[in-house]
Each structure stands twice: as structure tokens, then as C-alpha cells.
C-alpha positions in Angstrom: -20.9 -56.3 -41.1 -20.6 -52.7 -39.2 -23.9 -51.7 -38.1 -24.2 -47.9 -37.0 -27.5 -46.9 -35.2 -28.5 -43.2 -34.6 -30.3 -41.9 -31.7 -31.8 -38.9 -29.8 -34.1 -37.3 -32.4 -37.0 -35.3 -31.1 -39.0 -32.8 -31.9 -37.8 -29.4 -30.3 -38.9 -25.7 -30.4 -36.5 -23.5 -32.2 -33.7 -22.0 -30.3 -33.6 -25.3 -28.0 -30.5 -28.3 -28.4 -30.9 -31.8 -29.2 -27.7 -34.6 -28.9 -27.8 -36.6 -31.1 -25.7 -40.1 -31.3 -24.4 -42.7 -33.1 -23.2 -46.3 -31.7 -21.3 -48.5 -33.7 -21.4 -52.3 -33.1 -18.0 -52.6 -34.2 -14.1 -50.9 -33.6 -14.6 -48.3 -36.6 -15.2 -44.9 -34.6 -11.0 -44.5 -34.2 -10.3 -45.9 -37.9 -13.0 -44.2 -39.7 -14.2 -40.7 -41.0 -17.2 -39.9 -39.6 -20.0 -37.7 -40.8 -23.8 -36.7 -40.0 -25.3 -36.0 -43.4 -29.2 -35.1 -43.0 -32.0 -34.5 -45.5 -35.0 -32.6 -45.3 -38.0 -33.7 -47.6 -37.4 -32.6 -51.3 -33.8 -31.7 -50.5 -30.4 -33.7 -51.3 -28.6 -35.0 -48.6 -26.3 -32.7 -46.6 -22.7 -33.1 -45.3 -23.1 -31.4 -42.3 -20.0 -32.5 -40.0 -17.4 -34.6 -39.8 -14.7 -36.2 -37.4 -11.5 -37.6 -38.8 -9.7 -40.6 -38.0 -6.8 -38.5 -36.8 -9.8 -36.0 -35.2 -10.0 -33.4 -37.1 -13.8 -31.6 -37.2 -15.2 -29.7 -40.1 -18.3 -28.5 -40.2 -21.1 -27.1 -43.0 -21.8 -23.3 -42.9 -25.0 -23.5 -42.4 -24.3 -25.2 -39.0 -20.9 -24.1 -37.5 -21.0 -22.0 -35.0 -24.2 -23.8 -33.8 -23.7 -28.3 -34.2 -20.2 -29.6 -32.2 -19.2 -33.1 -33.4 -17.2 -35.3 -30.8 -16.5 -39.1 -30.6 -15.7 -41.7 -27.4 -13.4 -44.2 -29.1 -13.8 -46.3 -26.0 -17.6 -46.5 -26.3 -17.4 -46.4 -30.2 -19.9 -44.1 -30.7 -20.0 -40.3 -32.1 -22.3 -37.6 -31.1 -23.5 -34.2 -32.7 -24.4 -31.5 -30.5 -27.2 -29.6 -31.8 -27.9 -25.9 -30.0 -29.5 -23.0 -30.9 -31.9 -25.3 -33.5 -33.6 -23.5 -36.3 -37.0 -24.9 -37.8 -34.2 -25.3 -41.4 -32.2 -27.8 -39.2 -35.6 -30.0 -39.5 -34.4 -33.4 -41.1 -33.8 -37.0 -41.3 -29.8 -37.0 -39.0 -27.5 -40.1 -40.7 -24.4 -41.1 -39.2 -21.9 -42.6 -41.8 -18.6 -44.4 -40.8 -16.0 -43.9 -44.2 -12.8 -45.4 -44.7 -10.5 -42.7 -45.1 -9.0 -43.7 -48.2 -12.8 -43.8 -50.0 -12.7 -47.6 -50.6 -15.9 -48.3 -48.5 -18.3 -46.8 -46.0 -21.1 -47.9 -43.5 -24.6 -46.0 -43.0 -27.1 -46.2 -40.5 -30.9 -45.8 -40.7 -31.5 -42.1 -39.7 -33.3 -40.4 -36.9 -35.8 -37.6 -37.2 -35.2 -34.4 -35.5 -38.1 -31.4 -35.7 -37.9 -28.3 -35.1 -41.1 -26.3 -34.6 -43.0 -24.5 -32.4 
């Protein structure tokens, strides 16, 4: 069973950065799609970036510009760089790890990032 466990959630004044990461406890980073979703209270869950298998970044408009997705396929983990944080960007972070052809996926448990002054 792939466990994933997110880190680095804070709270942080807007304008500031926050890195956020996620560590697998298996080989999945290099073999998997992998996407933060977050969700603020009363609000569906948000794709808000994603690294390929092959690499590939994509990002939600309401963060490009601003969040940087990267991965250490050596360390098995994948971070999101969070910078010029807006008090909207306040949420519950999830890491997912996705098979690329859909046929199953791996979540972790969330961490709480907070952005106020």
C-alpha cells in the first residue's frame, strides 16, 4: 500500500511563500501523475497542479504564474512552491499519486496552509 504524506503547511501573511511537500513511501513519484488538489471550507476540491510521469507541469489559472510544481524522483517526493500567497489560496493542500492510464490513484491526508494577516 503507497502511503503519500504532505508537509509544510503554515499559516503565512499574504504576499509571503510556503513549500509545500509530499513524500511517498514507495517508487510511484517517476511512474505516476502527480497533482495537489486543495479545498477550502464549503468549496469542492481543486485541481491545482500537476507533474506528469514523462514531466510535464500544468497548472490551474488561478495559481500559474504564482505555485511551481517540481519532483526528486530519487527522494520520491513532490513539492509545490507557493509565492506571492493570497488569503483565496487558504485551504486543506492534498497530494495525489494517479496512474496515468486512470486505473487507480493514492491520496494522502492533507496539510493546512493559512493565509492571513
Amino acid at each position: 500500500q503507497v502511503k503519500l504524506v504532505e508537509s509544510g503547511g503554515d499559516l503565512v501573511q499574504p504576499g509571503g511563500s510556503l513549500r509545500l511537500s509530499c513524500a511517498a513511501s514507495a517508487t510511484v513519484v517517476r511512474f505516476h501523475d502527480m497533482n495537489w488538489h486543495r479545498q477550502a471550507p464549503g468549496k469542492q476540491r481543486e485541481l491545482v497542479a500537476t507533474i506528469t510521469a514523462s514531466g510535464a507541469t500544468n497548472y490551474g489559472d488561478s495559481v500559474k504564474g504564482r505555485f511551481t510544481i517540481s519532483r526528486d524522483t530519487t527522494q520520491d517526493t513532490v513539492d509545490l512552491q507557493m509565492n506571492s500567497l493570497r488569503p483565496e489560496d487558504t485551504a486543506v493542500y492534498y497530494c495525489e499519486a494517479r496512474d496515468p492510464m486512470k486505473r487507480w490513484n493514492y491520496w494522502g491526508q492533507g496539510t493546512q496552509v493559512t493565509v492571513s494577516s
